[in-house]
N, C-alpha and C positions, 0 to 999 in steps of 0.2 A: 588542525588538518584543513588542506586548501582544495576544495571541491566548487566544481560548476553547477551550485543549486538548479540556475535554468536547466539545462543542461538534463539533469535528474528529473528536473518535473516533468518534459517532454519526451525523455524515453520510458518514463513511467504514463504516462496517458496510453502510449500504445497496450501494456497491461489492462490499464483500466477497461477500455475499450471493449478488448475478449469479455471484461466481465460485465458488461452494459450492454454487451452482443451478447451473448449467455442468455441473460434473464428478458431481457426485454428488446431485441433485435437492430438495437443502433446498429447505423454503419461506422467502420474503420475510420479514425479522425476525429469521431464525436467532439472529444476532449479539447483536442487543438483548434477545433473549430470555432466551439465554445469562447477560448481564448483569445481567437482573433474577433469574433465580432464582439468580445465582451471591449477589448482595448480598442478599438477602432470606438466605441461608443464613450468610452473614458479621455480618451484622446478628445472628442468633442466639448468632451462636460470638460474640459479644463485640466485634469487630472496633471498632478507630477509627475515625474518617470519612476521615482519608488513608488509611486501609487499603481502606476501603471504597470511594475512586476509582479507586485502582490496580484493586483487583480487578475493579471494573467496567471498567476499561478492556484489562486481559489478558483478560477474557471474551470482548469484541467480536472482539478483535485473536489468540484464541486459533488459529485458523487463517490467519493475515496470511501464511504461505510457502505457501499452499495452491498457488498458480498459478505460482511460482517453482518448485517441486518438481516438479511434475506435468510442468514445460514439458522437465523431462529423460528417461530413459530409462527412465524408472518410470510407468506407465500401469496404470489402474483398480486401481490400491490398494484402494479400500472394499471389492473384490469377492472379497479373495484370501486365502486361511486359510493359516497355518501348517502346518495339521495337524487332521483331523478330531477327536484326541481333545484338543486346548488348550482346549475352552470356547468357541471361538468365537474363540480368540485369533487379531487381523489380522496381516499379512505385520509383521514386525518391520523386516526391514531398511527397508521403506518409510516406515516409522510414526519410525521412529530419524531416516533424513534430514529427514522433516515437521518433526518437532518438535525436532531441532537447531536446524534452520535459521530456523524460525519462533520460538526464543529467543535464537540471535543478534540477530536483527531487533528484536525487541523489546529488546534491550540499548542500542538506540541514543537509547531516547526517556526522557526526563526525568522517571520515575515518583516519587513524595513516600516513597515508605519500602526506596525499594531492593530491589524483590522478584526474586528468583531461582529459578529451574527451575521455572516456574508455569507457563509453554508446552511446558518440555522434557516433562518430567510429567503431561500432563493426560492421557494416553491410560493411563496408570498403572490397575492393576485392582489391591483391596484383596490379590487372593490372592499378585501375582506375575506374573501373566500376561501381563501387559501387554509395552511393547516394550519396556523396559529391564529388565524382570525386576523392579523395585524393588516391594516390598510395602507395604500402606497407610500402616504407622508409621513408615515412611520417607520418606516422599511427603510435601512440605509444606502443609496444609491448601487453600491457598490454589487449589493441581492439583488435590486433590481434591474439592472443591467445582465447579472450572470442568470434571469431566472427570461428575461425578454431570448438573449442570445440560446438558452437550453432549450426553451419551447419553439421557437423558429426552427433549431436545427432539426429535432428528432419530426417536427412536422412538414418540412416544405427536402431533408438532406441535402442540405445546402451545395454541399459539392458539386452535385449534382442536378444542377438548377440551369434551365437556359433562358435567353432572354423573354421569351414567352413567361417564363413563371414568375419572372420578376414583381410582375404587375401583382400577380396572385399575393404574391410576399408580402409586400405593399398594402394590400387591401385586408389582409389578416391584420394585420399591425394597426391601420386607424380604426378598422373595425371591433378591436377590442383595449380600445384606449378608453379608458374610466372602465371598464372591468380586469382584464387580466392585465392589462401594462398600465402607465400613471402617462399622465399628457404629456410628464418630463422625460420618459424615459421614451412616447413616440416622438419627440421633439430630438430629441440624442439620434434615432434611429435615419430620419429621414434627413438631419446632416452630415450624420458618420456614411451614408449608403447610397448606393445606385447602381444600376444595374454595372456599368462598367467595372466598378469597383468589385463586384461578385466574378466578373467573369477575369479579373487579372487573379484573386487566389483562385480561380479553377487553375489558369494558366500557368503561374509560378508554381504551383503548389500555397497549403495553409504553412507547413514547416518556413518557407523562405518567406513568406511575407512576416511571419512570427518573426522574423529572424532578423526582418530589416528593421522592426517596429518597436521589440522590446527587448531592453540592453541585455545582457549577458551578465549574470551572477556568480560573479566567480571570487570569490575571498575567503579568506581564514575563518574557519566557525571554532568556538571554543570547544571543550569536552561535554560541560551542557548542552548546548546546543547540537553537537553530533550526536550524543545521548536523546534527546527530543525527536532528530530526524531519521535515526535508526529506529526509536520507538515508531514511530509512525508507521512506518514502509512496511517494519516486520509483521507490523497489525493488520496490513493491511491481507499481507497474506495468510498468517495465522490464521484470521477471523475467517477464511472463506473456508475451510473444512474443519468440522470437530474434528478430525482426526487428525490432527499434524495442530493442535492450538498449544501454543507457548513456543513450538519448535525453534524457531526462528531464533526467539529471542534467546534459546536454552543455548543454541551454536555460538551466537556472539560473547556469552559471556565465557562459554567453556575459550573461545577461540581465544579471548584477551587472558584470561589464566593459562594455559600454555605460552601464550606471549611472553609477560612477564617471566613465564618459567626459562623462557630460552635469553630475556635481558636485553629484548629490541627495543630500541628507541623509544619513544610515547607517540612519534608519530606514524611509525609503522605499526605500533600497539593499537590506534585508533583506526587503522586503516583495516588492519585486519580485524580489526571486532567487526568493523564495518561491511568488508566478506559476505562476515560469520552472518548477519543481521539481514542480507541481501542472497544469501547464496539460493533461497527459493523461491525467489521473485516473479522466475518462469511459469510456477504452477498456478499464477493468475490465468494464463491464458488454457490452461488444462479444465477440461469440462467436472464440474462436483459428481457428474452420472460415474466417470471414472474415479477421481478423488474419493469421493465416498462409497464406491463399492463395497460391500461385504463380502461378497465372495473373493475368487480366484481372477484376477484378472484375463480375460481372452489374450492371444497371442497378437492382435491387432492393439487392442485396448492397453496392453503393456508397452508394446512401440511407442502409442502417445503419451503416454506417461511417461516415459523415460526423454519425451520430448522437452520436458520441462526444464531441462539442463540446457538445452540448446536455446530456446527462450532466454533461462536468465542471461547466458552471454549478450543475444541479440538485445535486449531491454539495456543491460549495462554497457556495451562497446559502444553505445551513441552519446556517452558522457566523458568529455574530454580530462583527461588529467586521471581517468577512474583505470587505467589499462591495467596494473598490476592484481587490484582490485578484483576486476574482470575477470581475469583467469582462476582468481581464487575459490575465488564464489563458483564458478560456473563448471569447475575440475572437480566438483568435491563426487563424484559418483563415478570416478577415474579410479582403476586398478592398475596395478602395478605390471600385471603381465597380459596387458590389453584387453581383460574381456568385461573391461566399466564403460561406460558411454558418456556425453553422447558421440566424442570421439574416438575412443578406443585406443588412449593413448599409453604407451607402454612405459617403464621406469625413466630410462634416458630420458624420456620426454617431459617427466613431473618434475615441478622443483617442490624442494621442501617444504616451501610454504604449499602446494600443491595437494602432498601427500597428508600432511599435519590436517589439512580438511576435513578432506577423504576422511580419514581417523574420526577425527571430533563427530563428524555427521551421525557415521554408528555406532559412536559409544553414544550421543543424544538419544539416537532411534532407538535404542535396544533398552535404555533407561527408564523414558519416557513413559506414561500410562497413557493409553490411549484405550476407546468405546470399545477399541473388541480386544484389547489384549492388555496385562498388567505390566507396570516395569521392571524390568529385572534388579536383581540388585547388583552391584561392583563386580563381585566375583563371578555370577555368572555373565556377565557382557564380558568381560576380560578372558574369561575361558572361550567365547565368542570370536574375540578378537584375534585372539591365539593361533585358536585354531584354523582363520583367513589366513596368518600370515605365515602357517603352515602350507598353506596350499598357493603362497608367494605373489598374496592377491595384494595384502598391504603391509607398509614400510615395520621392519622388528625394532628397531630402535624406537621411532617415536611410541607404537603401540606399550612399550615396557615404558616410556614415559609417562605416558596417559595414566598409567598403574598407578605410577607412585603418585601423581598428582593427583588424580579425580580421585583413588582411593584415599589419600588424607583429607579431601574434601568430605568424603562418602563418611570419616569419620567424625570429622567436626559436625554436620551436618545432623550425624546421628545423637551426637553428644547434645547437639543445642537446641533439636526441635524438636524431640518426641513432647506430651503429652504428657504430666504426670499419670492424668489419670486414666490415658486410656493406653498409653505406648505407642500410640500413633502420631507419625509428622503434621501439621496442619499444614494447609496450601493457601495461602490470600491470594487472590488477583486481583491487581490493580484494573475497576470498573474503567481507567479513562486511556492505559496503553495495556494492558492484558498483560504485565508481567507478573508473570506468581513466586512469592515469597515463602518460604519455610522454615516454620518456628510457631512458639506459642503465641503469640500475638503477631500485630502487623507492625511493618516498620513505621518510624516518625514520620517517613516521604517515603515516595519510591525512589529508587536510585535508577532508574530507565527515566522516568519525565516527572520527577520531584513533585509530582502533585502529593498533599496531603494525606495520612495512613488514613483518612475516617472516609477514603476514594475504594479501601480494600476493603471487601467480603471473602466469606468463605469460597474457594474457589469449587467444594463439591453439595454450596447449598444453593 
């Protein structure tokens, strides 16, 4: 399947974004901003041009566990010191799970030079102080460049910098060389910079100067490798609400089992899992106050939620080659006699691929176990289903497809995972992409991102 990785990384930072504005008030660009002075500073140290993708693309994706992390029992990290006399140093244990888990993550996707502990590292301080304790000359360039380029932006918001504050920039920067930066990386700084040089990405924008500086990723990825970068994405937005965890991943597969059911290609097969694995992309930029609600949603608070469709399109239409994709993923909350959003588009307007979505999404949702509700089983989602397409909301043909398929799944599934001894299914989720397994033990690998079964625990201990 032939996708614009670049392409993906930079309509995905604007996601990120919402969720880095969410918890901790960056501004808009964070990501790409990151990017451009991480490469502008790699560009100086000598870097190759695949050196130079990767690390623009670990820049964007430098905080990719932020809404994963946060969604556990660690709250307001940015706010919280070790210790008045560390420098300033943040809670470690909180910084260690961020940036574990945000280099797992990152291990899943298909980089050109194989870069390693660039996310685990980037909070790394020259002196030591940092969360893992590691010192500059320890630290692999690559961290400390995206960890110089992180701390500049969210302190001086670079965007929005005029030549008066340049100096100020400037004076941060040598003044914290042998503590938080290494002499090499303020040595990188003051020949990748200058105030001119800040005031052209005000002037082009960060996207086109990105744009003139680091190539474009655009070639065939194999099955594993779309397997690793679906894993990724869909983690990223699973992990950000208990309530929709695995979701993602549940649509991709359902969506490639009706695939093969209907006998497309393998590359429309991967494209549509791809969709399936992408279609909730949007609900990064959706607040967790509403995402996580218990109640009843307000009739304002339901509007933005339902924005989240409109989102996924905006995140995906900025990736070239992705347009069928596009519509698929981003149609899936589309009814047939116009009253789905967030266009309101009526039968004539959906194509098959379209509708087949729409479908797959709720027979997921209705399935699914989630914190305030149990999953249903086959029959009752199907009697669910039935009875929308009674009221000519969604397509009767594919929904009586969905029957025989998901229910001979519903049967193997039952035949091969209960429990001797208790009659219950077990759930594993894979600790490194969050996909859950069902059966009496874990698999050999995962079949999402082939890490190892001894990565699976129980998914409800």
């Amino acid at each position: 399947m032939k996708i614009n990785f670049t392409d993906l990384l930079y309509a995905l930072s604007y996601a990120l974004d919402a969720v880095e504005r969410e918890y901790n008030g960056v501004l808009d660009g964070h990501g790409k901003r990151v990017a451009w002075f991480s490469e502008k500073m790699g560009k100086a140290a000598g870097l190759t041009s695949e050196e130079l993708i990767d690390l623009a693309g670990l820049a964007i994706l430098h905080d990719n566990a932020l809404a994963g992390y946060l969604d556990s029992s660690v709250s307001g990290w940015l706010d919280r010191k070790v210790s008045d006399d560390d420098a300033g140093c943040l809670d470690t244990d909180a910084f260690r799970g961020h940036c574990r888990l945000g280099e797992d993550r990152v291990r899943l996707l298909p980089f050109l030079t194989g870069p390693e502990n660039i996310v685990l590292y980037h909070h790394e301080r020259a002196d030591g102080y940092g969360a893992f304790g590691v010192r500059g000359e320890n630290t692999p360039l690559m961290a400390q460049i995206v960890h110089m380029a992180d701390s500049v932006d969210v302190l001086f918001h670079s965007n929005g910098v005029r030549d008066a504050d340049w100096s100020r920039i400037r004076a941060h920067v040598h003044d914290e060389a042998g503590r938080n930066y290494s002499s090499s990386t303020v040595r990188l700084f003051d020949a990748a910079f200058s105030s001119a040089c800040i005031a052209e990405m005000k002037t082009k924008g960060v996207d086109a100067c990105l744009r003139e500086d680091v190539p474009d990723r655009f070639r065939d990825f194999t099955r594993e490798e779309i397997n690793g970068i679906t894993g990724f994405f869909a983690g990223i937005v699973d992990y950000k609400s208990s309530f929709t965890r695995d979701h993602s991943m549940g649509v991709a597969r359902r969506a490639e089992l009706m695939a093969r059911h209907y006998g497309w290609d393998e590359d429309k097969i991967e494209r549509y899992y791809f969709a399936g694995a992408l279609h909730d992309i949007g609900k990064l930029v959706i607040s967790n106050d509403i995402l996580e609600k218990p109640g009843r949603l307000t009739g304002d608070e339901f509007e933005v939620m339902q924005n989240h469709a409109s989102q996924t399109y905006r995140v995906l239409h900025q990736v070239k080659g992705m347009e069928d994709i596009t519509e698929w993923a981003a149609n899936h909350h589309e009814k047939l006699d116009g009253s789905g959003y967030p266009r309101g588009l009526q039968a004539d307007q959906l194509s098959f691929e379209d509708r087949l979505m729409a479908c797959i999404d709720i027979y997921q949702a209705l399935t699914e176990e989630r914190p305030y509700k149990k999953g249903l089983s086959h029959e009752e989602t199907m009697s669910i289903m039935r009875d929308m397409v009674r009221q000519g909301k969604i397509d009767p043909d594919i929904t009586e497809d969905i029957g025989k398929v998901f229910g001979a799944e519903a049967v193997k599934t039952e035949a091969s995972g209960k429990s001797e001894e208790t009659g219950e299914v077990k759930k594993w989720r894979c600790s490194v992409c969050g996909y859950v397994y069902e059966g009496e033990r874990p698999p050999v690998r995962c079949p999402v991102c082939d890490m190892p079964g001894d990565n699976f625990k129980l998914a409800d201990a």
